[in-house]
N, C-alpha and C positions, 0 to 999 in steps of 0.2 A: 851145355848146349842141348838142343832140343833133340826128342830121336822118337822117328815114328815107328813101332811095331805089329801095327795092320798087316794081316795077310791077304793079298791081293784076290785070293779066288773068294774069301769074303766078300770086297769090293766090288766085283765080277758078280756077286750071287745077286748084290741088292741092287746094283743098275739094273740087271736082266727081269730082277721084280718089277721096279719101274718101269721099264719099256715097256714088257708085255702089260701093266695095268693098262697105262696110256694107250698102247697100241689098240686095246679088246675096245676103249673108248673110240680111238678112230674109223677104225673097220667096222663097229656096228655103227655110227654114223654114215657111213660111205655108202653101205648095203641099206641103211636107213629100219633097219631093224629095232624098231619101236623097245620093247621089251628089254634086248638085249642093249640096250645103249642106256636104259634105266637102270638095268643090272650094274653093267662096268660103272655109271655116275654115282650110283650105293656105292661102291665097292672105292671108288678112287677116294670117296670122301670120308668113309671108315677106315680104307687102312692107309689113306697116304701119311695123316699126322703119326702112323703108328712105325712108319718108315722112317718118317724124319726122326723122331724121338731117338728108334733102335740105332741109326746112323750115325747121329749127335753123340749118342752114348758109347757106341763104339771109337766113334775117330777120339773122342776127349779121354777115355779109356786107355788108348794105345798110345797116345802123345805122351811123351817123359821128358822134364825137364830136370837134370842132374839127381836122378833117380826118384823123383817124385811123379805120382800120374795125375792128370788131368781127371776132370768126372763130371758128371750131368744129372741131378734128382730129380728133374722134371718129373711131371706124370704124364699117363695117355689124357686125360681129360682136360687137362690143362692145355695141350696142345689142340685137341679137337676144338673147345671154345673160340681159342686165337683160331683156327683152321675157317672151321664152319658160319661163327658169331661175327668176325670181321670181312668174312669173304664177302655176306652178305651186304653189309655195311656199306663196300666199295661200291658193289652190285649196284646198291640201291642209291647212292649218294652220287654216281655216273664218277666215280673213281675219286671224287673232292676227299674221300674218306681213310684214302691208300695213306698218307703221310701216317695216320692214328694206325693204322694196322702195321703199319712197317715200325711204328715205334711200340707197339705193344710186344709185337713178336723179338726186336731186339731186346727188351727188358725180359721177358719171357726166357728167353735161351742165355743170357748171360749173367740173368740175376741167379738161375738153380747151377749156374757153371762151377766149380771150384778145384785151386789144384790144393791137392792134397785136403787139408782141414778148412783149409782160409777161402768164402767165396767173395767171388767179382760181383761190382757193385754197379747198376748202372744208373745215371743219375740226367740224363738229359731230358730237359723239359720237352712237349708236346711242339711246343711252338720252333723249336730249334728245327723239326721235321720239316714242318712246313716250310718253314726259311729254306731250307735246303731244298724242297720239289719249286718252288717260286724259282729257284736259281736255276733248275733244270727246264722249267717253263720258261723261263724268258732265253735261257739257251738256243732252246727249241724253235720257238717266234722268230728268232734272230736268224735261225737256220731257213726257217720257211721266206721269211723275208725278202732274204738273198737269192733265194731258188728262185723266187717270184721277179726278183730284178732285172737275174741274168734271162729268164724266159720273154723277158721284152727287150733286152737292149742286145740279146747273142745275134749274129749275122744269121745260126742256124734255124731261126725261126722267121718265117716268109707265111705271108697270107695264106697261100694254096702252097704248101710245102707235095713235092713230089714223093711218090714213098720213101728212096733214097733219103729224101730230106728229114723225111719223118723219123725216120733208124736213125741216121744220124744225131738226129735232136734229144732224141730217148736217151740214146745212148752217151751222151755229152753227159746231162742230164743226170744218170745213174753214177758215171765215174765224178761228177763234183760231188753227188750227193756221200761219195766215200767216205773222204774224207772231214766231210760237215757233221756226219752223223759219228765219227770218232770224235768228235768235240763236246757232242751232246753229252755222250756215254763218259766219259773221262770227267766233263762237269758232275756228273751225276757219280760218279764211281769215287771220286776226289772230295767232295765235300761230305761224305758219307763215311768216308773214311776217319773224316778229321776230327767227326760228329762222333762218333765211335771212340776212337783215339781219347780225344777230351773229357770225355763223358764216364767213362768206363775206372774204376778203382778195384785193387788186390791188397786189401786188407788196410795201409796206410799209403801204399804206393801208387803214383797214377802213372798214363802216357800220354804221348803226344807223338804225334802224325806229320812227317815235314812234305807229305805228296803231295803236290802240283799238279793239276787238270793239264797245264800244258805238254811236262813229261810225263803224262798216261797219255795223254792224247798220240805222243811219239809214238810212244809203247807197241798200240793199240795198230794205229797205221801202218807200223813198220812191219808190227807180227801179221797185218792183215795181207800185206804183199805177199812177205815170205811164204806164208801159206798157199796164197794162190799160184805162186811161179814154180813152188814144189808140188801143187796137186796134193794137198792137205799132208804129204810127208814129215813137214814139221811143226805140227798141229801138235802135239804132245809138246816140243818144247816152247813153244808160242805160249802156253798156256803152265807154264812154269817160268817163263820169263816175265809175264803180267804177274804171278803172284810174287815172284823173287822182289822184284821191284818195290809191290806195295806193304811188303814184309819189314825190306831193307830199311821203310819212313817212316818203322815203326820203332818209338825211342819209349825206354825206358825213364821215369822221376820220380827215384825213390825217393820217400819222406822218411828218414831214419834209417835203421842197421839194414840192408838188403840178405847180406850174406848172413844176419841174425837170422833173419826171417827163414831163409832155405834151410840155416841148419835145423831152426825147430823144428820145418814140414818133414823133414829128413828123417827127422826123432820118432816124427807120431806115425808117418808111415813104416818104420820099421815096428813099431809096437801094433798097428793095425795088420800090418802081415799083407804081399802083394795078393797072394791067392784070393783073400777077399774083397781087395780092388780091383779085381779084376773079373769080381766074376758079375755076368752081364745076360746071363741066359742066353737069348737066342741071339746069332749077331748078325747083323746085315749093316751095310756100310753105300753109301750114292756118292 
């Protein structure tokens, strides 16, 4: 079984890095403070890959499966190119270029990933990306369509609508758009997964994904309720029920001896010794 050995005030250390980077970016926006909003935009774009990287490296670090640990040899520079060289990319391509940056950054963190000796292998073409944002685009359309329908044929929209009418109409409006926009995400969340799932190899063994956009969509709605009827109380497990879920459709197909395979990692991580698996210098975790 899997068993995670992160300590939480780690955790705690590298969100609070995060925020405050992010935050130093908002508040000099806000105050419009020239200098100081170039300052924090240097600063988010140097050390944020340098966050992901140390975070990556610790969560895959601390993750043991039947005594073996997960790990990450990325480097900072490697992540700065994906970071900085695709961001731009998007920027300038008005987002057509997001599928290639989302599949560079997949191969990126999954190809330097490995547990024990053996690394993941990631093998999905380019095009399979695309396929997948195509699906989340025409989700989308499909979404705006409908909003666009109901805004003509609802009783609550009248030529000279009174304010009343106006609140009312927004507000229709917003509680449809709830649930339409958990279809979106779940489309988006589900074939990504599957993409992942398919794609992805550990040495001769692969996976495969049995999650349904219809049950994340549940998921997704039902946890959105509960959150709001408790006033964000179970917002912690809302967000452990969405991963439990998408864990649970996560299947195993091994090609050959399985339990070979673990006892060898087993072997070499006993001869590599954990102190030096473990050791990661400075750690921060998001």
């Amino acid at each position: 079984m899997f068993n995670y050995t992160g300590n939480p005030i780690v955790i705690l250390r590298g969100r609070a890095l995060s925020l405050g980077l992010l935050a130093g970016c908002g508040v000099s926006a806000y105050y419009h403070a020239g200098w100081m909003l170039a300052i924090s935009a240097f600063l988010l774009v140097i050390l944020w890959p340098r966050l992901l990287l140390q975070s990556r490296r610790y969560t895959l670090r601390h993750t043991v499966y039947r005594g073996v640990h997960f790990d990450c040899d990325a480097n900072y520079w490697q992540i700065l190119a994906w970071w900085l060289i695709g961001g731009l990319l998007v920027l300038a391509s008005a987002g057509l270029a997001y599928p290639y940056w989302s599949c560079w950054q997949y191969r990126l963190f999954i190809d330097t990933s490995c547990y024990g000796t053996s690394y993941f292998e990631f093998n999905a073409a380019l095009g399979k990306f695309y396929r997948a944002a195509c699906h989340t685009f025409f989700a989308t359309v499909l979404v705006a369509l409908t909003m666009f329908g109901i805004y003509h044929i609802s009783p609550f929209f009248v030529d000279q609508p009174t304010y009343f009418e106006h609140f009312e109409s927004v507000y229709f409006l917003l509680t449809l758009l709830l649930p339409l926009g958990m279809i979106v995400c779940a489309v988006a969340r589900a074939h990504k997964d599957q993409l992942l799932a398919q794609h992805i190899q550990l040495h001769t063994h692969r996976f495969h994904s049995t999650i349904t956009a219809p049950e994340l969509a549940w998921v997704y709605f039902s946890n959105t309720l509960l959150v709001m009827f408790t006033c964000g109380l179970l917002l912690p497990w809302a967000i452990y029920r969405a991963q439990a879920y998408r864990i649970a459709c996560l299947r195993l197909c091994p090609d050959g001896d399985w339990e070979a395979f673990i006892t060898a990692e087993q072997e070499r991580a006993e001869t590599i010794g954990e102190e030096f698996q473990m050791h990661s210098g400075m750690e921060i975790a998001l």
